[in-house]
N, C-alpha and C positions, 0 to 999 in steps of 0.2 A: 743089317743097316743098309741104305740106297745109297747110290751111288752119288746120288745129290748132298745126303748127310756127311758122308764121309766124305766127302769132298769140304763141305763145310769145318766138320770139323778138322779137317787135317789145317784148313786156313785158316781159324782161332788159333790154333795149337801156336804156328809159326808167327800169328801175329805177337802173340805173349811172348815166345822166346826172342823173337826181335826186341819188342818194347823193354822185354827184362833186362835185354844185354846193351842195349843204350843206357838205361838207366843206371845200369850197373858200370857201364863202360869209368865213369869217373873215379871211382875206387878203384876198381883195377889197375890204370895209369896210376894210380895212388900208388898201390901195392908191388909193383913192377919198379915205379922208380924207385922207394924204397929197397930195392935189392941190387940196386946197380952203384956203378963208382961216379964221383961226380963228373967227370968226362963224358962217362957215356948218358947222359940225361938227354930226353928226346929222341933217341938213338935205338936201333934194335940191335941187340946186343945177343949171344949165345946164351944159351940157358947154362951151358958153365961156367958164364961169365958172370951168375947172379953170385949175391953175397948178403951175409946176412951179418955184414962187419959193421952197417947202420944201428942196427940194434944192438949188438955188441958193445958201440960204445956208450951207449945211453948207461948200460946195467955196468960198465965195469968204470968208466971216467968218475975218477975220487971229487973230480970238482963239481960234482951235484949226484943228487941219490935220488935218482930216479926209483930205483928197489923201495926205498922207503915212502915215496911219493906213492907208488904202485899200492902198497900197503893201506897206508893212511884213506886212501880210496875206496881200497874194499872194506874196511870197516869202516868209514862213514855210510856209505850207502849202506852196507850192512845193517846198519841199527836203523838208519831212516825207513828203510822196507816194513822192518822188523815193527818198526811204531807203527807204519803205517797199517799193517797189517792187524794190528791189534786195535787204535784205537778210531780209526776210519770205520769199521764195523758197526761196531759199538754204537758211534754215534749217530749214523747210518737206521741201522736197527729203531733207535731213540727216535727218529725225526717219522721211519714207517711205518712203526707198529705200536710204540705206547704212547700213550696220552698222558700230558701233564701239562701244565699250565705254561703258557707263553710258549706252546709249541711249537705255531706258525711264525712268532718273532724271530725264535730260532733259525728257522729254518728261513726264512728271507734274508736272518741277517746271512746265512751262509750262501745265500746265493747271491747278496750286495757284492760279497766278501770276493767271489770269483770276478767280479769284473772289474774288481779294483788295479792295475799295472803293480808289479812287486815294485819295479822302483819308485815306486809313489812314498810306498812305508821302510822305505830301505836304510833310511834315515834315522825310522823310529827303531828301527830295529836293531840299528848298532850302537844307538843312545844305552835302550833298553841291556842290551849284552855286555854294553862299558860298565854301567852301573852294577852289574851281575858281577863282575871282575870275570868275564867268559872272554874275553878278547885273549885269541891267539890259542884258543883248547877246542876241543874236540865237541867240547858242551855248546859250543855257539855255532858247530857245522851241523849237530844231531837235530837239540831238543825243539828247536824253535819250527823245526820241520816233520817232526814226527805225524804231524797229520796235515791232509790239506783240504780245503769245503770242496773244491775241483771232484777229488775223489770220496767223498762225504755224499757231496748231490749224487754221483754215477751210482752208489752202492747204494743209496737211497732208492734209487729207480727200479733197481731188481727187487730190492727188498719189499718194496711196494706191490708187487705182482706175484709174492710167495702168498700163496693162501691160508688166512688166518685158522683155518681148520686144523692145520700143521702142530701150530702152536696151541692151540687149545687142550689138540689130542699129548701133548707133550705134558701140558701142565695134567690133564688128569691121570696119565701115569708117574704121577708126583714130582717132576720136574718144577723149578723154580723159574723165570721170566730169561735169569740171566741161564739158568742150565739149557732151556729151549734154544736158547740162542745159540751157544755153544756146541749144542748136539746136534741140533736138527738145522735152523737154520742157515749157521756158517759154514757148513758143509757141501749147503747146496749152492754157495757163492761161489765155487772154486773158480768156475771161469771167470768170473769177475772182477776178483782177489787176481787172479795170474794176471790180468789186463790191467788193474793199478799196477801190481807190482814191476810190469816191464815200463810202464809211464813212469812212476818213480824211479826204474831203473837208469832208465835215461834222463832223465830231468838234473837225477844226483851227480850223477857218473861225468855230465857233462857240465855240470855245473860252473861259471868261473867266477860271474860276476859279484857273491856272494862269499864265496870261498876267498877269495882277492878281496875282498873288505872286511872281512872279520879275522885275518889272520895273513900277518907278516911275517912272520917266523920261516925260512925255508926249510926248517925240519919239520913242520906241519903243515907244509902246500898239500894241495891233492896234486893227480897228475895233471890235469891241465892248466892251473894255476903254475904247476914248479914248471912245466915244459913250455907254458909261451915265458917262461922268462929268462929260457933259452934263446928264444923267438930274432933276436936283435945280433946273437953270439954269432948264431948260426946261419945267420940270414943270407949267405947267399950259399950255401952247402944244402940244396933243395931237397937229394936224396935224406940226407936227415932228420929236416923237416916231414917230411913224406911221413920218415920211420914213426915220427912222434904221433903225425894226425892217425894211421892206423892201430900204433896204443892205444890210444883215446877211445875210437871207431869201434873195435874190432869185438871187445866184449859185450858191447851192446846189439849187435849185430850176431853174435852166438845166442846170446840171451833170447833174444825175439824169435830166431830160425828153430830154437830148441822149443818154445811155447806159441809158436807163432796160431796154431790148430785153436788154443782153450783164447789166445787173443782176440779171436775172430769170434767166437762164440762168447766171451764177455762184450766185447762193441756190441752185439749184434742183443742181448739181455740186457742190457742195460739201456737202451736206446740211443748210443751217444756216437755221432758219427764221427771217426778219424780213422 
């Protein structure tokens, strides 16, 4: 390598570590003030003077359950994935490769569908869930979301570009439409699939405005629902706060860092830019 290259690259190199640690700098101050006393806020304080007595009180304080908030979390996004994962494909699949009547209607309506605002229908959709007797269960944070046209169009756009040869060679080794799909298919969507699955990971997980309208019950908040209603207790005890926004944060930001490689490579098959 010359001496011009390496020069170069050593100067991308440092520009991305700069850019990253600004970026990142916000969380950080997040995560730092979370572990200090409320005195010392704004302060630099000894690394033995950090504490993890913010979090502490969240999981042990009897006057709210956080534990069980925590809970209630991961299995809602739990099953929301899990739909998504199953019936996003599917439909996906339906709109790329078989032919039936009213295909195209389908498929515009699902792209009407994405640029509609959720709170346009947020109205109809806790009508729809009263009448269901779904208000304040677990049924009215799942089903209503188990698929979304957003992620319907993206898996549609790969599935468009798998070559029909695929499936044909499936079906004359006696495969059935829905078996190709399943075997040969789905398999090649992984990167895809992972890139829904961290969008819906984050969509659920962070979910409030939803979650706060279809359920009042404080034994069936998620976490960010039960922790801003902290929000007003706690309000000027900032380390605490702190503690709660990196709860919220923190698993989504594993999530991504652990698939972030097959994220980039669904964006990039799919053709959808974020």
């Amino acid at each position: 390598m010359s001496a011009k290259k390496r020069v170069s690259s050593i100067t991308n190199y440092a520009l991305l570590i700069l850019f990253g640690f600004i970026f990142a700098l916000p969380f950080l101050y997040t995560i730092y003030t979370s572990l200090v006393s409320l005195q010392d806020v704004n302060k630099f304080t000894a690394l033995s003077d950090l504490t993890l007595k913010n979090y502490a009180l969240f999981f042990t304080n009897e006057a709210y359950n956080v534990p069980q908030w925590l809970i209630n979390t991961v299995i809602i996004t739990g099953l929301v994935i899990l739909g998504n994962l199953i019936i996003n494909p599917m439909a996906a699949f339906a709109l790329a490769k078989l032919d039936f009547a009213g295909k195209q209607i389908v498929y515009w309506i699902v792209v009407g569908t994405m640029m509609v605002p959720y709170h346009m229908i947020l109205i109809p959709v806790y009508v729809n869930v009263a009448h269901l007797g779904w208000l304040n269960t677990f049924t009215a944070l799942t089903v209503p979301f188990l698929y979304q046209c957003l992620y319907i169009f993206m898996l549609r756009q790969f599935f468009v570009s798998v070559p029909g040869e695929f499936i044909e060679a499936a079906r004359l080794d006696g495969l059935s439409k829905m078996g190709a799909f399943w075997r040969i298919v789905y398999p090649l969507a992984k990167s895809s699939l992972i890139t829904m699955s961290i969008l819906a990971f984050a969509g659920t997980w962070n979910s409030y405005l939803i979650p706060s309208t279809l359920v009042n019950i404080p034994e069936k908040y998620v976490l960010v629902v039960g922790l801003n209603s902290l929000k007003d207790a706690f309000f000027e005890n900032t380390p605490l706060i702190m503690a709660g926004v990196v709860l919220t944060t923190l698993p989504i930001l594993v999530f991504f860092f652990i698939f972030q490689k097959q994220y980039i490579e669904g964006v990039s098959s799919t053709g959808i830019k974020g």
